[in-house]
Steps between C-alpha positions, in 0.01 A plus 500: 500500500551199327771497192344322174662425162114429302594551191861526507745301272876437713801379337723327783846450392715202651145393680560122503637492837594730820392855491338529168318178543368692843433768296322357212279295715371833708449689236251191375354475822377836450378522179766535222554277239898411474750418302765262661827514340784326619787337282534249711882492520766451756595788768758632228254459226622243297255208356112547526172357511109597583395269735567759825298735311217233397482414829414826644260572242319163658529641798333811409218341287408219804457881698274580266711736306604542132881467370681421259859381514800600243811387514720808307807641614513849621858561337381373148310731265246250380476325825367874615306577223334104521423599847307805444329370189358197717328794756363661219389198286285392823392819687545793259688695774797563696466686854765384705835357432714379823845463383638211728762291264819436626791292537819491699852432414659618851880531495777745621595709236845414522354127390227674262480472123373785287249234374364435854470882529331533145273227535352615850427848376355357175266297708389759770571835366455485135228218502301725722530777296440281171158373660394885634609599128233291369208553708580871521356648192160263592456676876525857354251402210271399759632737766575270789736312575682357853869370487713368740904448488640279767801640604693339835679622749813376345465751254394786793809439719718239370556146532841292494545272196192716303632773276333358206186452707490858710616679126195355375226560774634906575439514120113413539482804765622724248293327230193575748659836538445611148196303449288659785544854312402408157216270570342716786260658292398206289386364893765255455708400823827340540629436828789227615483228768835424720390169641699310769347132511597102463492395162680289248717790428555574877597155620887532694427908504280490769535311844325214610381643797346843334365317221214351628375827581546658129273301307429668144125526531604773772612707225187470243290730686749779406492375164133506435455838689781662223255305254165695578328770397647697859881410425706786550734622214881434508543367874761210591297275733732274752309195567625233792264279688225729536710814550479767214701767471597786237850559368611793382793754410533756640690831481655712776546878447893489411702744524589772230873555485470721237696542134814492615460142739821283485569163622618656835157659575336218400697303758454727783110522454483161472302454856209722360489395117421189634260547822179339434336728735180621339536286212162467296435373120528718215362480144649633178213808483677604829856461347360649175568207301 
């Protein structure tokens, strides 16, 4: 089976470079027609301008593939709206919107200031939701739609000096979360990415040594598999050079200490509350939510 986007119309956010320049230039390869966005800032997204983004959009029109490059910021209203206009004023259509945008603004949060906190969830976490917002009511018009969040393992486990950062990226899982129920029956699928690779936003995270070997094209084939028609629905993928994985949570049995429970019995039960054994995912029909 071969995976084509004929006829599909991809919005690529923060594509002028690393992963969603990998991204953006797949998807062309096979078919789809993209939009390139990047500001074109610094890592902790100050200043801007469209040359990385122009320059990918060469790259995918010397391929043989058509794009169009826009330069509007994720976190800004009419930077979004700009963005999805340009789609529409060229193709007519939205299919598939990888949300990729990101900067970093890494300290301890000892060190941290509320507006280095603010500013990386604006960027990730609401941007992403700002751009999904907009393209939204388009994929259930036409009933179709594939989104992807990239989340990080930061956000899955933790990562010293990157509250603001992890905050953000468990956010897009339970973005996805929500997102997977109401869109399932307009066929419209959201599922998140948690990439490990060497990019600009990587560079002093990741060793020298294991670098070499976690190149960010080894993540796009993930990323264009949650873009086709055969994604899945609502699955964290864990991408690292050439090894995917899913993430999940998961829920053990518990145990039920009845009405009465105090502190004391919680104490004592501890060692079973909190054994994993048998531990499987739950969704909120199952908890009756």
């Amino acid at each position: 089976m071969t995976i084509s986007f004929e006829g599909k119309v991809a919005i690529v956010t923060g594509a002028g470079g690393g992963l969603g320049r990998c991204h953006a230039l797949e998807l062309a390869r096979r078919g789809a027609k993209v939009v390139v966005n990047d500001l074109g800032g610094a890592m902790d997204g100050t200043g801007g301008n469209s040359a990385a983004s122009e320059a990918v959009v060469e790259e995918i029109r010397a391929a043989g593939g058509e794009a169009i490059a826009n330069g509007g910021s994720v976190s800004d209203a009419q930077g979004v709206k700009s963005l999805v206009a340009a789609a529409l004023d060229k193709w007519g259509r939205i299919d598939i919107l990888v949300n990729n945008a990101g900067i970093l603004r890494d300290k301890s949060f000892v060190k941290m200031t509320m507006d280095d906190f603010r500013t990386v969830l604006e960027v990730h976490l609401i941007g992403s939701a700002m751009v999904t917002h907009e393209v939204w009511p388009l994929m259930r018009e036409q009933g179709y739609g594939r989104i992807v969040m990239t989340t990080s393992p930061s956000g899955l486990y933790g990562n010293f000096g990157q509250t603001n950062y992890g905050a953000a990226k468990l956010g897009l899982v339970g973005f996805m979360n929500t997102l997977k129920i109401e869109g399932a029956k307009y066929n419209i699928h959201t599922n998140a990415i948690a990439p490990v690779a060497m990019t600009r936003m990587t560079e002093g995270l990741i060793p020298e040594d294991a670098a070499k070997n976690l190149g960010p094209e080894l993540i796009t084939p993930g990323v264009v598999y949650l873009c086709s028609d055969e994604a899945p629905n609502g699955v964290v993928l864990q991408a690292a050079g050439g090894n995917f994985s899913v993430a999940c949570i998961v829920e053990n049995q518990g145990v039920n200490l009845g009405p009465d429970a105090s502190v004391e019995d919680v104490a004592s039960q501890w060692a079973k509350i909190s054994d994993l054994t048998g531990a499987k995912p739950r969704n909120m029909l199952q908890l009756g939510g």
